[in-house]
C-alpha distance (Angstrom), angle and dihedral (degrees) to the residues before:
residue distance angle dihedral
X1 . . .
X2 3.93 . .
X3 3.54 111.9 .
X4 3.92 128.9 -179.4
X5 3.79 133.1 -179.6
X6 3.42 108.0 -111.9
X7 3.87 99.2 -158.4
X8 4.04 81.4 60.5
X9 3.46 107.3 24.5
X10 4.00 81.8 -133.5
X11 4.08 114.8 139.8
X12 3.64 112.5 -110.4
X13 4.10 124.1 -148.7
X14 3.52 111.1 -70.6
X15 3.47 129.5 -120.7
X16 3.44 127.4 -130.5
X17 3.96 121.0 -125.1
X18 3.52 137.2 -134.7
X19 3.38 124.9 -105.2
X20 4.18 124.4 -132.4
X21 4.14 80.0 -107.7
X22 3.68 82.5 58.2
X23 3.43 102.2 52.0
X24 3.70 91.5 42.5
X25 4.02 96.5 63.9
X26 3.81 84.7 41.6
X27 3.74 94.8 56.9
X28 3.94 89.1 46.5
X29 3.37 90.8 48.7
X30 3.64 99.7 51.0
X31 4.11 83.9 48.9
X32 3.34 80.6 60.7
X33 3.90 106.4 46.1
X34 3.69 84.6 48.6
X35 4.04 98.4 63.4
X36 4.07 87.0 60.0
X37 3.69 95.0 29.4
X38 3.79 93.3 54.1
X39 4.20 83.3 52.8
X40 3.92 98.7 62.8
X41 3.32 128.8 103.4
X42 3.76 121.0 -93.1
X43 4.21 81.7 -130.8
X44 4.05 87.8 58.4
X45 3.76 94.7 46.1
X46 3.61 89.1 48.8
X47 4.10 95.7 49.5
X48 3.90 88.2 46.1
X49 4.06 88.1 56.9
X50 3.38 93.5 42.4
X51 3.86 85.1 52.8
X52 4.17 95.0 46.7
X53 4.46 77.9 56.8
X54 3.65 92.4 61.0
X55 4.01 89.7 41.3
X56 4.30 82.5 52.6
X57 4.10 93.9 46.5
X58 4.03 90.9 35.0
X59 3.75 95.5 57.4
X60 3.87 102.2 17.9
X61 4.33 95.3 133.6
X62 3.92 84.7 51.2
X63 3.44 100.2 55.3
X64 3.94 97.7 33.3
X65 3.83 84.0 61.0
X66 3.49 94.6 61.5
X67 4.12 91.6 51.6
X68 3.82 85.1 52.8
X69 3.88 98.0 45.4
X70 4.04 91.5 50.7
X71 3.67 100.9 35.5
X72 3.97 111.1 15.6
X73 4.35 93.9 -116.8
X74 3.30 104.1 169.1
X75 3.90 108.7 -108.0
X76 3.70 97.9 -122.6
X77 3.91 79.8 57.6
X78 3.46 102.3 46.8
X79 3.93 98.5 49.5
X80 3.79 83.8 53.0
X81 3.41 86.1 59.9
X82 3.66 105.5 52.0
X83 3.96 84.6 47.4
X84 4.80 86.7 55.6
X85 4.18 76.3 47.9
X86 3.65 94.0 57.3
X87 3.67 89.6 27.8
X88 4.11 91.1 64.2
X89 4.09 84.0 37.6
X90 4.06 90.4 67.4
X91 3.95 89.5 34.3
X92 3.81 102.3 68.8
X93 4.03 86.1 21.8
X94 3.99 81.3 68.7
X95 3.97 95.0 35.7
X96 3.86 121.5 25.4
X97 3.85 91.0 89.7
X98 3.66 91.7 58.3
X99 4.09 91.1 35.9
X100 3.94 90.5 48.0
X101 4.19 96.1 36.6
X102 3.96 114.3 119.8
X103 3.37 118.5 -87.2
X104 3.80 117.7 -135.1
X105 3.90 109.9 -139.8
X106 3.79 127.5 -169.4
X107 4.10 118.3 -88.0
X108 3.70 145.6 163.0
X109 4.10 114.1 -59.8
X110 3.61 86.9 -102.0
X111 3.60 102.9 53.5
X112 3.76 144.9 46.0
X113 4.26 130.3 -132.9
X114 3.42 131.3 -158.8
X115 4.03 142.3 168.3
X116 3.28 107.9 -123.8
X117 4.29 110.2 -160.4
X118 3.71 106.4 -151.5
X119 3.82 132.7 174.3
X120 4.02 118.1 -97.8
X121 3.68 95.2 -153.8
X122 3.67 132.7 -119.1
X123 3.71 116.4 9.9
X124 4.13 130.7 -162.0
X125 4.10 115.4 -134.9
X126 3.73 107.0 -164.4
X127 3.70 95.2 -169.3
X128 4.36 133.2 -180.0
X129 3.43 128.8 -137.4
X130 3.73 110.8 -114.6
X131 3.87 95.7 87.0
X132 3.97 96.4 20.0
X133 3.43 102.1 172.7
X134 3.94 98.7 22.7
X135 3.79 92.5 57.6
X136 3.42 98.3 53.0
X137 4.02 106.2 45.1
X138 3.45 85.9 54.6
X139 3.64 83.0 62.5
X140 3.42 102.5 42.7
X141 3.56 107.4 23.5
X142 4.08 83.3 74.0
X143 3.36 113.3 36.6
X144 3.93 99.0 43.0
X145 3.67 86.6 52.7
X146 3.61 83.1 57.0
X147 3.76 87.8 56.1
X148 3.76 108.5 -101.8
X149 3.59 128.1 111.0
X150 3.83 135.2 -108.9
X151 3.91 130.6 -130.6
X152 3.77 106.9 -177.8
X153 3.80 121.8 -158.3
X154 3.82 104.5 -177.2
X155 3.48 133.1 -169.1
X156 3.99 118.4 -72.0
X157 3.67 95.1 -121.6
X158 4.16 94.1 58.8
X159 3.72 101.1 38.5
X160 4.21 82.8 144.6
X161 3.98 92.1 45.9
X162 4.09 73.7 64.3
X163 3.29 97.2 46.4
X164 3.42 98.4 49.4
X165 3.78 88.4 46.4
X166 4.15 92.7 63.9
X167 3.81 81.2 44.1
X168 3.90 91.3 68.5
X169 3.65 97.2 47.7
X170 3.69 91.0 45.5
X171 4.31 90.5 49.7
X172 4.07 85.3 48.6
X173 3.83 93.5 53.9
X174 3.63 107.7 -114.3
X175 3.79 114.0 158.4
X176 3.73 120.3 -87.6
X177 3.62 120.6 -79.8
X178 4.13 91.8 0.4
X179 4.06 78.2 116.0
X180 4.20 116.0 32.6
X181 4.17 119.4 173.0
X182 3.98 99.3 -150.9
X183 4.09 108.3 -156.6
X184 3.32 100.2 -147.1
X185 3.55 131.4 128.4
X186 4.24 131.4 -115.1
X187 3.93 87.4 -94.0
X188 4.02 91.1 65.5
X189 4.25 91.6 49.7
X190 3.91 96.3 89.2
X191 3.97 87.7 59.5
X192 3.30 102.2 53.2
X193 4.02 94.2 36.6
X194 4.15 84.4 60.3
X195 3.76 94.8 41.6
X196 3.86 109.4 115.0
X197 3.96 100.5 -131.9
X198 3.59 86.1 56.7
X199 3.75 116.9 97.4
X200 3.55 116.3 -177.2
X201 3.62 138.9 -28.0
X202 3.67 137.8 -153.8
X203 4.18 126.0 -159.8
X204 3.58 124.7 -168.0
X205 4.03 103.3 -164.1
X206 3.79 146.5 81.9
X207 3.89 123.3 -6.9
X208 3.90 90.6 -115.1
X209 4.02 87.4 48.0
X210 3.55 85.1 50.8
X211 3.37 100.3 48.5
X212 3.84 92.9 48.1
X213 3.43 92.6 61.5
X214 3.38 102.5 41.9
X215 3.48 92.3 57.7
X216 3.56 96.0 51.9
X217 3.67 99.0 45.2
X218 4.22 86.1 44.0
X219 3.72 75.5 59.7
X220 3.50 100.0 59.7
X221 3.75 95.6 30.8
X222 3.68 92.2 -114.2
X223 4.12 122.2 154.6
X224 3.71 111.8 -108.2
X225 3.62 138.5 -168.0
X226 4.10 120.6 -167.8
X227 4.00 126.9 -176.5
X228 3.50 103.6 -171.4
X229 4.00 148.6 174.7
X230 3.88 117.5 -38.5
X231 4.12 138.2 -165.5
X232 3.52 94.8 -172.1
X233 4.06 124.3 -168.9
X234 3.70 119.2 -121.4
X235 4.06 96.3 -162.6
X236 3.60 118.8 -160.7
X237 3.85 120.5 -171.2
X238 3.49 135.2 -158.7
X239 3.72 99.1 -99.8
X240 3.89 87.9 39.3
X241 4.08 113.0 138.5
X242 3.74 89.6 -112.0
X243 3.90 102.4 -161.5
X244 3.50 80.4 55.9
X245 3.45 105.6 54.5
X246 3.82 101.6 40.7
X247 3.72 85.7 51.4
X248 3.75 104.8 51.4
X249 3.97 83.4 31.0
X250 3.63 90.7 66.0
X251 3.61 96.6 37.5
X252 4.19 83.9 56.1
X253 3.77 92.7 43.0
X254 3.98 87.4 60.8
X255 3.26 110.7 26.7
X256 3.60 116.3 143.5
X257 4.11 83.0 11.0
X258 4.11 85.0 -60.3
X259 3.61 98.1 -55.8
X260 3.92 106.3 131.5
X261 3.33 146.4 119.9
X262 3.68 94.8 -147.8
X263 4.06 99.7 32.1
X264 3.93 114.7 137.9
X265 4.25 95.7 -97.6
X266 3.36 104.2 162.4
X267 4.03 122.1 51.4
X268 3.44 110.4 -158.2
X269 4.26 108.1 -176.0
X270 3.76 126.2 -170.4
X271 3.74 107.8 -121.2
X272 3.88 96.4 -114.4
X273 3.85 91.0 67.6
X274 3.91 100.8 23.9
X275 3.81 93.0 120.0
X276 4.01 102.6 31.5
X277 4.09 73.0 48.8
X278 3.26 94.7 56.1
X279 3.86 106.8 34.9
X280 3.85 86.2 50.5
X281 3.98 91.2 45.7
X282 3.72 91.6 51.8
X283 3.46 99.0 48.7
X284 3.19 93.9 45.7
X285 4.51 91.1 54.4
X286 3.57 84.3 36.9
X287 3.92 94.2 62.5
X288 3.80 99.4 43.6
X289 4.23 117.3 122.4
X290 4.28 108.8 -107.7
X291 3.36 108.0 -168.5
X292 3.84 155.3 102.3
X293 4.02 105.3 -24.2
X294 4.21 90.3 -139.1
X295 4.26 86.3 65.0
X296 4.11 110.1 86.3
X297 3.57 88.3 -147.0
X298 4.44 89.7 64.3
X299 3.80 109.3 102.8
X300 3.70 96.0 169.5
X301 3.78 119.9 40.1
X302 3.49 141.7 177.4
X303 3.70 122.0 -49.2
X304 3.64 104.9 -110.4
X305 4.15 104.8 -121.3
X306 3.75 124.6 25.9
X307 3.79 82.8 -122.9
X308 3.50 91.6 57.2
X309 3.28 99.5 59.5
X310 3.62 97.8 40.4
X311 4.08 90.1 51.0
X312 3.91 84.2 63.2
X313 3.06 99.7 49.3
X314 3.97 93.0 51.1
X315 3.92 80.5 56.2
X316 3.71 102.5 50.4
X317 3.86 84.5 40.8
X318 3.74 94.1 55.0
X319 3.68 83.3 39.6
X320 3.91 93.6 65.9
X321 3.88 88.4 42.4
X322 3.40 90.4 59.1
X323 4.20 99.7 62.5
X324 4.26 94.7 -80.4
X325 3.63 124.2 136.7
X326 3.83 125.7 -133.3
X327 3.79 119.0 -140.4
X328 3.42 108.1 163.2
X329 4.61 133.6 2.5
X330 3.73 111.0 1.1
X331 4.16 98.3 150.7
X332 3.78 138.2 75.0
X333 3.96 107.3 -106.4
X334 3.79 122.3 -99.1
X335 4.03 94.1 -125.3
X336 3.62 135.4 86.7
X337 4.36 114.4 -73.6
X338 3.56 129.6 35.8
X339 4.24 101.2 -66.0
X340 3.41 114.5 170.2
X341 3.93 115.3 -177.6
X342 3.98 132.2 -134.5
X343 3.32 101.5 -81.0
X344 3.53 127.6 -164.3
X345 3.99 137.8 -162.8
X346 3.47 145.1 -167.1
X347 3.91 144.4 167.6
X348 3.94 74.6 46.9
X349 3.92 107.3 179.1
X350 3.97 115.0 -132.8
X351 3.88 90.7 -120.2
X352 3.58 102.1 42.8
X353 3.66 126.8 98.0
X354 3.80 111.0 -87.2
X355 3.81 93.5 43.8
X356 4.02 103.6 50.1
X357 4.32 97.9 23.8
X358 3.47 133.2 73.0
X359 4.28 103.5 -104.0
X360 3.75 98.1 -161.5
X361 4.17 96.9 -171.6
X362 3.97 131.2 54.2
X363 3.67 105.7 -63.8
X364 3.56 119.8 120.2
X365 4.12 127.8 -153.5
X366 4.00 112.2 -159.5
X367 3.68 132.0 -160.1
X368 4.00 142.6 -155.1
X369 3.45 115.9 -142.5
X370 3.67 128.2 175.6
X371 4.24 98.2 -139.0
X372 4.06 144.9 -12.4
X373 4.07 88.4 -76.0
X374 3.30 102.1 52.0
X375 3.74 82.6 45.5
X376 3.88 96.4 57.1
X377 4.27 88.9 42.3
X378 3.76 85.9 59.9
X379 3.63 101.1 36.1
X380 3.90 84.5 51.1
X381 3.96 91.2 48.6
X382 3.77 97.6 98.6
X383 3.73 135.9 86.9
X384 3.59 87.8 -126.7
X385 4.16 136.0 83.4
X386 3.86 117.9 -175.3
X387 4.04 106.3 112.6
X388 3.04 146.8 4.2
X389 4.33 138.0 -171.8
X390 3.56 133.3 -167.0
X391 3.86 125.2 -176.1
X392 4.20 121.1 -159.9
X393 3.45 140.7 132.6
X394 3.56 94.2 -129.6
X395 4.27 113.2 72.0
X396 3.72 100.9 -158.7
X397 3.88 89.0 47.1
X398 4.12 85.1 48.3
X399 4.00 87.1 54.7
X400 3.27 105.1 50.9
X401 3.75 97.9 53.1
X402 3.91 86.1 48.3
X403 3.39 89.9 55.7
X404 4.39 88.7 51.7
X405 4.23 94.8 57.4
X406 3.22 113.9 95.5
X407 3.82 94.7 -135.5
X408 3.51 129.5 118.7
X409 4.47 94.5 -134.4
X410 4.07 115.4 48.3
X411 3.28 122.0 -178.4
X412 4.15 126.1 -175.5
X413 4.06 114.2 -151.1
X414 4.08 87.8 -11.2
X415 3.79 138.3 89.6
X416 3.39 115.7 -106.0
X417 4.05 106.6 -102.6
X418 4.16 135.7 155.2
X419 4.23 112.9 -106.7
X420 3.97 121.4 -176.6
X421 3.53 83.3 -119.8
X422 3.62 108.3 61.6
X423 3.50 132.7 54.0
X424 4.13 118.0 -98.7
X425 3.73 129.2 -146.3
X426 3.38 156.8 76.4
X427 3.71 153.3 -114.9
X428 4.07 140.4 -130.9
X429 3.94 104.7 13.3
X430 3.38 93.0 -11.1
X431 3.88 90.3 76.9
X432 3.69 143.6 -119.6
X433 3.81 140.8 -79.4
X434 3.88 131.4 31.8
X435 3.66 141.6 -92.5
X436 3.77 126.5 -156.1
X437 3.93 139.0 14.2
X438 4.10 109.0 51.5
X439 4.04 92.0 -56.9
X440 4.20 80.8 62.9
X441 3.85 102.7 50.4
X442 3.81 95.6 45.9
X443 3.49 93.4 54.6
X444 4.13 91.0 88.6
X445 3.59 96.7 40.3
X446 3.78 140.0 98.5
X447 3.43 112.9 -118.8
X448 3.59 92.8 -148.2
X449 4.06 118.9 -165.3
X450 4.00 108.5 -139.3
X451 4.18 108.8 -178.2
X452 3.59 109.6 -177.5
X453 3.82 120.4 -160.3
X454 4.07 133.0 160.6
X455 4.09 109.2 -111.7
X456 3.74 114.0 -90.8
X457 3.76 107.0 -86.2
X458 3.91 105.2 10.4
């Protein structure tokens, strides 16, 4: 696998792939791992995650180096994100014996029923890069606590991000080959997806990635989970705290230097504050750090790909052709790397680019509307249905337009962001099924019926 640094553009050591042989002893041995695995306690599972969260905190500058070498995260950034890892590591380490206890159900006087939440076996994660760590232990920190066992196909561009990944489970003690990272690239998926010993998978990625695997694991009737692409609203009312909003809303807008599923994309800005809105927003993009992604100071980074940043700038540039103004950003920077700049937009035409597309990098489309349901029509006016935020004074107000987007996160006066606690997901293009909190763990589990009932006559 070709890797290259994208705050230099400089070519990094490659990393060699595996082979179909390879994969093939992996998948046998993680059909083996699984028939002991399965068998442990729910108290050892538990005491190994809470083990794999002290490997996170112990070595957190370590592995946030590697996020910044193979995709240019800011450092600040990527420590934070080794800390959420560990942070969902103690979560279900506390809860999944109370998530995954038996659930008593009504029955006959004579009998007893319970849900029984048992293990499906081994499981495929096909990952990306833009939270490389992040992404996956909210996969795995779950649903091998439940007792299956992971196979991890990550993104091309982080194949050490993966590496480093098995590396924590292996420091923490888990068994061998409960956890395997497979190097193997997006052409090698459909194999493994219609291999018997695998179970299930789930994907969080593009639409067409999504679509891929659905269809092959529809195929072979296998359970699937998909987090996909967003263009999430940032709503801003006319009694909105504006400081507030333009803040946070630029912080969302380039987070992780733009590149997120659920980043606030579309700015959609009551008429009453449009311009304060805007001249606050701006400012506030406007004074954000560029710069080398190893310097605490950076808040915006490199884009992660050359490709990356050059699709964005094909959509803000089709963007412009299409009748949108440009206020602030709008070209690739003059220095070494792939730097893209907060951009911002406005005048933005419902059909163009940055209002109906997925903009995965910091530019920003805004919108005038006239009040709260013309807000919600627009914000609804997409084929996708990740996140959603709404800004007013006024919580019931807040609410009730949360409850109108079609998304499956809303947020009131907050950024739309993933927590341990609370279910993750989204709807329409965006995908189905949940991650995190109970709704996340029992997503890989049979929900097995047990009815217990003395033999007729004894």
């Amino acid at each position: 696998m070709d890797r290259v640094n994208p705050a230099t553009g400089e070519a990094l050591e490659p990393v060699e792939e595996h082979t179909d042989e390879d994969v093939d002893e992996a998948l046998e041995r993680a059909s083996t791992a699984f028939a002991s695995w399965r068998d442990r306690s729910m108290i050892e599972r538990r005491e190994l995650l809470a083990d794999a969260a002290d490997v996170l905190r112990e070595n957190k500058r370590e592995y946030a180096e590697v996020m910044t070498r193979e995709m240019g995260k800011p450092i600040s950034g990527a420590v934070s994100e080794v800390e959420k890892c560990a942070w969902v590591c103690e979560y279900y380490a506390e809860t999944a014996g109370e998530q995954l206890a038996d659930e008593a159900l009504p029955s006959a006087s004579e009998a007893s029923a319970f849900v029984s939440y048992e293990p499906l076996g081994p499981i495929l994660a096909v990952m990306p890069w833009n939270y490389p760590f992040w992404q996956v232990f909210r996969f795995a920190a779950p649903h091998l606590t439940a007792g299956n066992v992971g196979l991890l196909k990550h993104a091309s561009n982080v194949p050490e991000c993966a590496m480093a990944i098995a590396d924590v489970f292996e420091r923490a003690g888990y068994p061998e080959d409960v956890f395997q990272s497979l190097l193997i690239g997006s052409d090698q998926v459909e194999a493994v997806l219609e291999d018997d010993r695998l179970r299930a998978a789930t994907l969080t990625g593009s639409e067409p990635a999504g679509r891929a695997v659905a269809e092959t694991a529809g195929r072979e009737l296998k359970k699937t989970v998909l987090e996909l692409g967003g263009s999430d609203p940032f709503v801003v009312l006319d009694d909105a705290d504006l400081d507030a909003a333009a803040a946070t809303g630029a912080g969302a807008r380039t987070l992780n230097s733009g590149q997120s599923c659920i980043a606030a994309k579309r700015f959609i800005v009551h008429e009453d504050v449009y311009d304060e809105f805007l001249d606050k927003f701006t400012d506030e993009m406007e004074g954000l750090e560029i710069g080398d992604p190893t310097d605490e100071a950076t808040d915006v980074g490199p884009q992660a790909r050359e490709d990356l940043m050059n699709d964005l700038h094909d959509q803000v540039e089709r963007t412009l052709d299409e009748g949108a103004s440009l206020e602030l950003g709008g070209e690739p920077m003059d220095r070494e790397g792939y730097y893209y700049p907060p951009t911002v937009l406005t005048d933005v035409p419902q059909d163009a680019a940055a209002a109906c597309e997925e903009t995965f990098g910091p530019a920003a489309a805004v919108f005038r509307v006239s009040d709260a349901e013309e807000a919600i029509e627009l914000a609804n006016d997409v084929d996708f249905g990740l996140g959603a935020s709404v800004w007013t004074e006024d919580l019931e107000r807040g609410e009730r337009v949360a409850r109108n987007f079609e998304a499956g996160c809303c947020f009131v006066n907050e950024l739309v962001k993933s927590d341990p606690r609370v279910p993750f997901g989204g709807i329409k293009n965006s995908g189905y099924g949940r991650e995190l909190a109970g709704h996340g763990i029992r997503e890989f589990v049979n929900k097995k019926t047990i009815w217990v009932q003395s033999a007729e006559g004894e």
